[in-house]
C-alpha positions as CSV (number, residue, x, y, z in Angstrom):
1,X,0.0,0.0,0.0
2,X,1.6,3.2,-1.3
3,X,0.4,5.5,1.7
4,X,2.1,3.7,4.3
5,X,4.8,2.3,3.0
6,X,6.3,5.7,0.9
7,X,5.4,8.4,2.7
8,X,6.8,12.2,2.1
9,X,8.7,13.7,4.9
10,X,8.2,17.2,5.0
11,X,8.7,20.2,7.4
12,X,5.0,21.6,7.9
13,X,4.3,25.4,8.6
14,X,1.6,27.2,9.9
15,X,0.3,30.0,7.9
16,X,1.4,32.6,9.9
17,X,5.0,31.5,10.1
18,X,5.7,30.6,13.4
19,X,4.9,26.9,14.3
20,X,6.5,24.5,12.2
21,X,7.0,20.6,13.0
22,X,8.8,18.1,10.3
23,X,7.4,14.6,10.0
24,X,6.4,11.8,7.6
25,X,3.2,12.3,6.1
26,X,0.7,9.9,4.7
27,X,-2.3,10.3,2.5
28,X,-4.4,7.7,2.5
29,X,-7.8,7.7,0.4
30,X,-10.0,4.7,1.8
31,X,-10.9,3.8,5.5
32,X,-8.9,0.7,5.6
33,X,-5.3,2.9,4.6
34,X,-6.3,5.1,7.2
35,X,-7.2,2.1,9.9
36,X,-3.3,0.9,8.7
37,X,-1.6,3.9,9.7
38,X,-3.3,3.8,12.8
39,X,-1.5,0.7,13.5
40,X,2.0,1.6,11.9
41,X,1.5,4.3,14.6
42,X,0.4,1.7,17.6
43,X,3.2,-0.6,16.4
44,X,6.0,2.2,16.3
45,X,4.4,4.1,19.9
46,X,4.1,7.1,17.5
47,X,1.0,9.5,17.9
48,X,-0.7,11.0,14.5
49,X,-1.8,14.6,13.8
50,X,-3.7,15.1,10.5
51,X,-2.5,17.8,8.3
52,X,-5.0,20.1,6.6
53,X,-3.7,22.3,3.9
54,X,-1.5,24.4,6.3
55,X,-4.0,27.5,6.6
56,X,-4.2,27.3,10.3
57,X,-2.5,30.4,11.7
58,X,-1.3,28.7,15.3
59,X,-0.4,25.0,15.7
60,X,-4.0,23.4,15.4
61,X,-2.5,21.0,12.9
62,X,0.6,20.6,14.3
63,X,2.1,17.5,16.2
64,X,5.2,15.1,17.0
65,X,4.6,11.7,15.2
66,X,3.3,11.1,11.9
67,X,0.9,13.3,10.1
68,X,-1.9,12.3,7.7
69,X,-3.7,14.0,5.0
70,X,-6.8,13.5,3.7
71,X,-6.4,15.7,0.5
72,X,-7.2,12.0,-1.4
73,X,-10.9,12.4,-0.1
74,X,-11.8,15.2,-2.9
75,X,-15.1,14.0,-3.9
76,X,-17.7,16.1,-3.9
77,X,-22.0,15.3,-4.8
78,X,-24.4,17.7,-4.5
79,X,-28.3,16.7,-3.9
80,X,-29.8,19.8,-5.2
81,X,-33.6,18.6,-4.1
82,X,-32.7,18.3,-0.7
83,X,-30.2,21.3,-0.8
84,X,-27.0,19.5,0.2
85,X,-23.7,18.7,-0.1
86,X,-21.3,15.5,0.4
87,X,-18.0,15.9,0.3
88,X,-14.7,14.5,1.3
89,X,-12.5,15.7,3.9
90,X,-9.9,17.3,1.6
91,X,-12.2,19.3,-0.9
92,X,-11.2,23.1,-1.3
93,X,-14.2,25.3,-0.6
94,X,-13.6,26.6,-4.3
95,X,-14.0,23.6,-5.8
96,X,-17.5,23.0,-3.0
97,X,-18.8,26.2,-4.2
98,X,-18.1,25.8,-8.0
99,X,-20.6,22.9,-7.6
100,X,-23.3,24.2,-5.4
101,X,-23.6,27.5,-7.8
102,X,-24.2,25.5,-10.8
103,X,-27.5,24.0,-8.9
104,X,-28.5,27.4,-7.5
105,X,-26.9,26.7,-3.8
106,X,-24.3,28.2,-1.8
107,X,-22.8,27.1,1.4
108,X,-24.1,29.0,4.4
109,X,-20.5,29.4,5.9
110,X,-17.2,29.5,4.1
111,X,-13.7,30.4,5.4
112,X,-11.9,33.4,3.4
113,X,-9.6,31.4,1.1
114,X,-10.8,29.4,-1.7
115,X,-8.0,26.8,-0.8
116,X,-9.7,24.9,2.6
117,X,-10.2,21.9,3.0
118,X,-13.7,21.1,4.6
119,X,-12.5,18.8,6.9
120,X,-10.4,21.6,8.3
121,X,-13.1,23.9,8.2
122,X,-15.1,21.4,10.6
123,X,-12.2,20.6,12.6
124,X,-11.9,24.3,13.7
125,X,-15.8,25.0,13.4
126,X,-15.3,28.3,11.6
127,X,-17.2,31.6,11.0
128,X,-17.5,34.0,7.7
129,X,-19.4,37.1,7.3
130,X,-22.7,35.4,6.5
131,X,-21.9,34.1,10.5
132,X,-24.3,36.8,12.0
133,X,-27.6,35.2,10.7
134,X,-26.1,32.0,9.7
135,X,-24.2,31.1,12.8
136,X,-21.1,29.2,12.7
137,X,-19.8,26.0,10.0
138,X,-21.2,23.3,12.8
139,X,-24.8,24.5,12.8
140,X,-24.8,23.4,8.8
141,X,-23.4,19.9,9.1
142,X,-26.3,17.2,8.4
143,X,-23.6,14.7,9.3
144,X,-20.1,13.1,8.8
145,X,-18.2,9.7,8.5
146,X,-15.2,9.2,10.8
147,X,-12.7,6.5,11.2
148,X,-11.8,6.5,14.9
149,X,-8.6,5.2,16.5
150,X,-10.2,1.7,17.1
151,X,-10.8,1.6,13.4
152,X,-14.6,1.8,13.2
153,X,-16.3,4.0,10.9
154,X,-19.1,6.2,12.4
155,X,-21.4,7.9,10.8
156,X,-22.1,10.9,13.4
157,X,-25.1,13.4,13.8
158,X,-27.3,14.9,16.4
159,X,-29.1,12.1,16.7
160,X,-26.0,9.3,16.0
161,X,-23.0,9.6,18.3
162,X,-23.4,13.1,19.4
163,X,-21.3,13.0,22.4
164,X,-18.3,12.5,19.1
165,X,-20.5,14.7,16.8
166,X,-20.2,17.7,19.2
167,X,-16.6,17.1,20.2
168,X,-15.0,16.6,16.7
169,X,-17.0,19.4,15.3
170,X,-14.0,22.3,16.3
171,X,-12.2,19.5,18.0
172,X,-8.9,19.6,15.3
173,X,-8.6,16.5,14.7
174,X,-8.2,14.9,17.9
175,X,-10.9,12.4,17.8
176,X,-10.5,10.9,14.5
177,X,-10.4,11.0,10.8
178,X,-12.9,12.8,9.8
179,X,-13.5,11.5,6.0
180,X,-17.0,12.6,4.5
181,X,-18.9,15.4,5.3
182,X,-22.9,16.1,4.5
183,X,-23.7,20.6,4.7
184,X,-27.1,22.1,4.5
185,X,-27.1,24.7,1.7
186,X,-28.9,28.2,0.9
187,X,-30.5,28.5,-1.9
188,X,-29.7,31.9,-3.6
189,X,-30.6,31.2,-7.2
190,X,-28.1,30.9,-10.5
191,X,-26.3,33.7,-11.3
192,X,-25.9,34.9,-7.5
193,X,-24.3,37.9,-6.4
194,X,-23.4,39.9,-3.3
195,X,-24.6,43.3,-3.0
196,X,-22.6,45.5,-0.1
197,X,-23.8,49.0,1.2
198,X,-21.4,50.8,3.1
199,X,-22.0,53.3,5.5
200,X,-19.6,55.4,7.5
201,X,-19.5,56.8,11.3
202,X,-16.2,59.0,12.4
203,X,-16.7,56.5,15.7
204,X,-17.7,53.4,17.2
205,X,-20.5,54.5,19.4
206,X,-23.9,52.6,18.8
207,X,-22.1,49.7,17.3
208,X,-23.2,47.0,19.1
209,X,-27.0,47.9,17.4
210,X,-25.6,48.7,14.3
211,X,-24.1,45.2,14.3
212,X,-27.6,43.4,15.4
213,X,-29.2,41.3,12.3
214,X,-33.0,40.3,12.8
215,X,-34.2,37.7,14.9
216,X,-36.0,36.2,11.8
217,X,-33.1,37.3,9.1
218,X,-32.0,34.7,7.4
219,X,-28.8,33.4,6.0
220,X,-28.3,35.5,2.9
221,X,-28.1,38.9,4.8
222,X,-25.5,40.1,7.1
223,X,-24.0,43.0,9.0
224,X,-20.4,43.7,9.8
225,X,-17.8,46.4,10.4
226,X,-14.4,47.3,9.9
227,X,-12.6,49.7,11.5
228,X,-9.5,52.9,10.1
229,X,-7.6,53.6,13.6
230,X,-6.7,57.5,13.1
231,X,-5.5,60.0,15.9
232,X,-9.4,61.0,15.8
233,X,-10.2,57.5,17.4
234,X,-12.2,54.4,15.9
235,X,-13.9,55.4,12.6
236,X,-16.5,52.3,11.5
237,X,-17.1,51.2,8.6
238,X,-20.6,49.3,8.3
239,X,-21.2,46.7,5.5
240,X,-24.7,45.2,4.7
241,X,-24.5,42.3,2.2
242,X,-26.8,40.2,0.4
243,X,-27.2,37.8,-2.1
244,X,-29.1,39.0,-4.9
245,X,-30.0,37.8,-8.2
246,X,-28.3,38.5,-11.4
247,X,-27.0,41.7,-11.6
248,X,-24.4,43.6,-13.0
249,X,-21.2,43.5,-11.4
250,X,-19.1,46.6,-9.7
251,X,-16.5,44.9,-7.5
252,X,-15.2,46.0,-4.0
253,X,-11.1,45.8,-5.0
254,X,-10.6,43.4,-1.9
255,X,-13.1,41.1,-3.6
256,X,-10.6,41.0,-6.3
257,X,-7.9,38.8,-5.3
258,X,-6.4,38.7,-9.1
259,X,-6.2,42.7,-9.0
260,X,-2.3,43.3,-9.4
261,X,-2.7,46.4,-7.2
262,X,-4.1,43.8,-4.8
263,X,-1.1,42.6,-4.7
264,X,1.1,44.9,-4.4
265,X,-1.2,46.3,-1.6
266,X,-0.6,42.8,0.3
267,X,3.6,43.4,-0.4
268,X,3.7,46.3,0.3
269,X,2.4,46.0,3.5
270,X,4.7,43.3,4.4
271,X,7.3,45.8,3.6
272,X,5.3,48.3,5.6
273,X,3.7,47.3,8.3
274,X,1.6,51.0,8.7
275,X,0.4,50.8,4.8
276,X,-1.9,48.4,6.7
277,X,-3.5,51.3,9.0
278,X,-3.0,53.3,6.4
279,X,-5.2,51.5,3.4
280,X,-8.0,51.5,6.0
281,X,-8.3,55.5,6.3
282,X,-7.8,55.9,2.8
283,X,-11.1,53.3,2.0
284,X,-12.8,55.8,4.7
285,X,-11.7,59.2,3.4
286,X,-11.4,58.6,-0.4
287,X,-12.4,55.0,-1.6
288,X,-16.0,54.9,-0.2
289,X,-16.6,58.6,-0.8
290,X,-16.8,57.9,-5.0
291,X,-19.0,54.8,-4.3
292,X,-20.9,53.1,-1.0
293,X,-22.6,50.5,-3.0
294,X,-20.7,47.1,-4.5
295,X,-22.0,43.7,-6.6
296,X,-19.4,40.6,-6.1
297,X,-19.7,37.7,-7.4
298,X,-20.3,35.1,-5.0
299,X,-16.4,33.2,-5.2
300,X,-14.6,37.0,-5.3
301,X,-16.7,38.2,-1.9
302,X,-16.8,34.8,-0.1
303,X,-12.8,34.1,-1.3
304,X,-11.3,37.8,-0.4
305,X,-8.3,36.4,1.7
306,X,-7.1,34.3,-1.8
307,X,-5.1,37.9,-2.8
308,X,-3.3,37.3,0.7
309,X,-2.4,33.6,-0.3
310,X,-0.9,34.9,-3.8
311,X,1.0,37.5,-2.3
312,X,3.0,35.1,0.5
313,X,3.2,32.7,-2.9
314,X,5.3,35.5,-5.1
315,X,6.9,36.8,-1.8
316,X,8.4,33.1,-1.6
317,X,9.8,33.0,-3.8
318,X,11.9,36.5,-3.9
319,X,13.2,35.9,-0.2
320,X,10.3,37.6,1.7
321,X,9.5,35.9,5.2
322,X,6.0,36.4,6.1
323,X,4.9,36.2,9.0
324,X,1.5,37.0,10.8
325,X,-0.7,36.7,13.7
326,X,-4.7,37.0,13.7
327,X,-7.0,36.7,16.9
328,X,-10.6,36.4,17.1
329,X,-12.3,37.7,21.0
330,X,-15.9,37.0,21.6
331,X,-17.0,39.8,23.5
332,X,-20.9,39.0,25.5
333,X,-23.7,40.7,23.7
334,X,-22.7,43.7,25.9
335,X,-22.7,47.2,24.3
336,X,-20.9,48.8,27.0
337,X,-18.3,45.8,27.7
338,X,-17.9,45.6,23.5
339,X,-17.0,49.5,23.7
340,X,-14.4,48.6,26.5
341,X,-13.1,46.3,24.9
342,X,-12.8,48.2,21.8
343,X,-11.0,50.7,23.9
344,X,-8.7,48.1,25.2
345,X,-7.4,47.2,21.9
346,X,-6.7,50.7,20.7
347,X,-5.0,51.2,24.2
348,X,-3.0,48.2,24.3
349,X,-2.0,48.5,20.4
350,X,-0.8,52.5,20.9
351,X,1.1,51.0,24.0
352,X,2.6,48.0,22.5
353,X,3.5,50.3,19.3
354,X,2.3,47.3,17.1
355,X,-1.0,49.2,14.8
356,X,-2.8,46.6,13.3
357,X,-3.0,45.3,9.7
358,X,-6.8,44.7,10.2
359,X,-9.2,45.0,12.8
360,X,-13.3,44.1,12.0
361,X,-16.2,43.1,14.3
362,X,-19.7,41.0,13.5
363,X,-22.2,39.8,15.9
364,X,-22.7,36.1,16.2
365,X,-25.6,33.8,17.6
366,X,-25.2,30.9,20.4
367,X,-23.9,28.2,19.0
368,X,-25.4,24.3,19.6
369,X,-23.1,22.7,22.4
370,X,-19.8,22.2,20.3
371,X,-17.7,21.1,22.7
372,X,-14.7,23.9,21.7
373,X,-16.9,26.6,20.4
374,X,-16.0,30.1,21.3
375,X,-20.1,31.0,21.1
376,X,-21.1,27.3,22.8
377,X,-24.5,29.0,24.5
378,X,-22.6,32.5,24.2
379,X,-24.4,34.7,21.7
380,X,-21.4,37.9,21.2
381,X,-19.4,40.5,19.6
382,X,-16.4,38.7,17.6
383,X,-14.0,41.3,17.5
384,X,-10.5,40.4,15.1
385,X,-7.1,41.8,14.9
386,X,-5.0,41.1,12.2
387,X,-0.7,41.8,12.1
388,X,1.3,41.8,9.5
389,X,4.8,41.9,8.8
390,X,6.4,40.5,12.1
391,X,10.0,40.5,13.5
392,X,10.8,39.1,16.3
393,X,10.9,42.2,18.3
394,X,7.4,42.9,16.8
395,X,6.2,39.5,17.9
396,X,7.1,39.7,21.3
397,X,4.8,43.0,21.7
398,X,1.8,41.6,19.7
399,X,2.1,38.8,22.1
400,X,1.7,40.6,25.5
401,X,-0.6,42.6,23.7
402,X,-3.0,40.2,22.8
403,X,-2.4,38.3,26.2
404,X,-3.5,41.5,27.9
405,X,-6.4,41.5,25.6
406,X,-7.2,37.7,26.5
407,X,-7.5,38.6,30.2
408,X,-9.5,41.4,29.6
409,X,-11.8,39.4,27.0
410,X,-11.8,36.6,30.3
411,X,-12.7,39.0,33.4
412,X,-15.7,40.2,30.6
413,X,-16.8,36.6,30.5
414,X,-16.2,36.2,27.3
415,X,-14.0,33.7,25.1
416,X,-10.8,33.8,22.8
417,X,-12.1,32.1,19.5
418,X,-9.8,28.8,19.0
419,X,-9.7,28.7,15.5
420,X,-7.0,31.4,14.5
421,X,-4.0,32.1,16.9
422,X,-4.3,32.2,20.7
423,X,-1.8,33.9,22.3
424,X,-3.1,34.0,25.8
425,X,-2.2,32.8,29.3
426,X,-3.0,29.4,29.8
427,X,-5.3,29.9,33.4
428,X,-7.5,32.3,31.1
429,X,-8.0,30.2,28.2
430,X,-8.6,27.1,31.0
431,X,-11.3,29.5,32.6
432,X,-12.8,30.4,29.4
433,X,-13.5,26.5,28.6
434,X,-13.5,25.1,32.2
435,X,-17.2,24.0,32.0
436,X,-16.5,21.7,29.0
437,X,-13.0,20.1,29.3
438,X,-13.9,16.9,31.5
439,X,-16.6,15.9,29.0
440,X,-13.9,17.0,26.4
441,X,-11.2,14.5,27.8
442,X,-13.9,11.9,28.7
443,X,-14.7,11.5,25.0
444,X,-11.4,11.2,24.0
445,X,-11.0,8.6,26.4
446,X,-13.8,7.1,25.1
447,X,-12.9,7.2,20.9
448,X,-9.0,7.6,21.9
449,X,-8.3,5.4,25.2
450,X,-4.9,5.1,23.9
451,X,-3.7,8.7,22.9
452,X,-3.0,7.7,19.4
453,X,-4.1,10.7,18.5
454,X,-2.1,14.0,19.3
455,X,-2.9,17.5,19.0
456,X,-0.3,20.4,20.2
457,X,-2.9,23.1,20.0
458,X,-5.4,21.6,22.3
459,X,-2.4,20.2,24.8
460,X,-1.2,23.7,24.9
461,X,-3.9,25.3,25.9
462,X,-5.4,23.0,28.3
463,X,-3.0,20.5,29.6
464,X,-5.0,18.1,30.1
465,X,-3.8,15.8,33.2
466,X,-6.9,13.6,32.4
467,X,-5.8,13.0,28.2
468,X,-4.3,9.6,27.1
469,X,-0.9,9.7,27.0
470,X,1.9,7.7,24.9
């Protein structure tokens, strides 16, 4: 068998740039390949990590043993009747969505890049900008197939295994190989597009209403806002998007990853880290003024981080390191703790002398009991800073920067969202997810009794004293 008896040893990288471990990889494509590297692990005392397709920005896909990918499960079926969509753990979004549209339908929640993998996507449980009436990736998973340490495959559901169901769903990988995947879909029509309205406010007061979507809206509106620090304070930028029908198109230039001034927006702000800042209050003061209202198409809206992704791929190869950090808080559906901690970030940033790249916010619903969600029966305010351009100087700032901000985020009662980096103390990240880490470590005892399966991100954060060990 090819995939365990040749695999390709690799160093593997987060995207960000600063976790990397080096291992052999495998890449099986059936259940009974995967159920053989399971044992070539058992028999060697090795633990496995599975490898996505290294857009993780911290070390959830990181680990010490052998790593596995699943890029081999591509397929991808789509039931237009019943509006879903079947897929295998290593099919890109772009490729998911390419399919769907063709039938009418669109995936209630994609990730920014075109290049996931779905089975990453569920293994972090991830949010878009549709998140705000949509909620988060877990809420549109009918069901999946995974092959567990023990080598069974289980189909999983609310209904079938949901102890497993709600653990694996943002659980990175730690339970077992997750191999097919069954979404929900929207229907939006052929020939969809994304209409965006932008309004403007010199502050941030009010925003926590501003930011509220309908009780009743549905998944094809949202509401979210990004922000241009300036010496005046935190001007707001408010964008309302919808799918509409056929329509013609005047794109947003972030929606344009191809754009070569996209790119050299992206370089240039690896170059210089303020360009980042300083793009922001140029969209306020100049870009919006000749135009508030924008059509996308659905793959250039939904896919606006790709232009990122080419720019680290030409930056490659002429030398350039890059290397980022991005944090996601959810902040209680508080308007006075949301403008504190607004405040906070401004503070700590002006403080730490590290301005941020990026800094956005969108209001998000409870989410179903997902083990390792940062909105598990917490409906809040996800607030996300982006930096660019890091030394190691640089990092060290961001870092007690966004630790500060973690402590603050924890005394609010609120939670540091697992799926991009956390760079926290551990006690505040343990408080954050106290009420679920025994049932946490009792699944895994019950899938994973033997620890084959490792995961540095979740042992990082939580040290679990209760986890199988090798």
């Amino acid at each position: 068998m090819p995939s365990t008896e040749s695999p390709v040893v690799s160093t593997l990288r987060s995207y960000g740039g600063l976790f990397e471990s080096s291992g052999a990889v495998y890449s099986p494509g059936t259940a009974a390949e995967i159920r053989a590297i399971y044992d070539l692990a058992r028999a060697a005392g090795l633990t496995i990590a599975f490898q996505g397709s290294g857009y993780s920005f911290d070390a959830q896909a990181m680990g010490r043993g052998i790593f596995v990918s699943l890029r081999r499960f591509a397929e991808i079926s789509v039931d237009a009747e019943r509006a879903q969509v079947t897929v295998g753990a290593g099919a890109v979004w772009g490729d998911i969505l390419v399919a769907t549209e063709a039938h009418g339908l669109v995936p209630a929640v994609m990730v920014s890049t075109s290049f996931a993998t779905a089975g990453g996507t569920l293994a972090a449980c991830c949010m878009s900008r549709f998140s705000p009436a949509a909620g988060k990736e877990g809420k549109w998973i009918a069901r999946f197939t995974i092959v567990t340490p023990d080598g069974a495959v289980r189909q999983c559901s609310r209904t079938l295994h949901p102890d497993l169901f709600h653990a694996a769903v943002g659980g990175f990988g730690y339970f077992g190989a997750v191999v097919e995947i069954t979404y929900d879909l929207v229907r939006v029509g052929k020939g969809a597009r994304v209409r965006t309205v932008v309004s403007r406010t010199p502050h941030a007061r009010d925003l926590h209403a501003r930011l509220a979507v309908p009780s009743d809206g549905l998944p094809t509106e949202t509401v979210y806002a990004a922000f241009a620090l300036s010496k005046e304070g935190i001007r707001t930028m408010y964008c309302r998007s919808a799918y509409i029908a056929d329509e013609a198109l005047v794109p947003m230039m972030p929606h344009q990853p191809e754009l070569t001034s996209r790119l050299l927006t992206e370089l240039v702000v690896q170059l210089v880290p303020p360009v980042g800042q300083m793009f922001w209050n140029y969209a306020y003061d100049v870009y919006l003024e000749k135009n508030d209202t924008y059509v996308d198409t659905v793959h250039g809206y939904t896919f606006f981080m790709d232009g990122n992704v080419r720019a680290r791929s030409v930056g490659a190869k002429v030398g350039l390191r890059f290397r980022a950090i991005q944090q996601t808080f959810v902040i209680p559906l508080d308007g006075a703790k949301l403008d504190a901690f607004l405040a906070a970030c401004k503070g700590e940033m002006e403080a730490a002398g590290t301005p941020p790249a990026m800094i956005d916010a969108l209001c998000l619903p409870a989410d179903e009991p997902f083990l390792l969600s940062s909105t598990r029966g917490l409906p809040g305010y996800a607030v996300s800073v982006a930096f660019e351009s890091l030394n190691d100087d640089k990092i060290d700032r961001v870092r007690r920067c966004l630790e500060h901000l973690s402590a603050v985020c924890s005394r609010m009662g609120g939670r540091v969202h697992l799926t991009k980096n956390v760079l926290a103390r551990s006690a505040d990240v343990r408080a954050m997810y106290a009420d679920v880490l025994d049932e946490l470590f009792a699944v895994k005892n019950r899938y994973d009794p033997e620890g084959l399966l490792a995961n540095d991100f979740i042992e990082r954060l939580f040290s679990p004293a209760t986890s199988p060990s090798r």
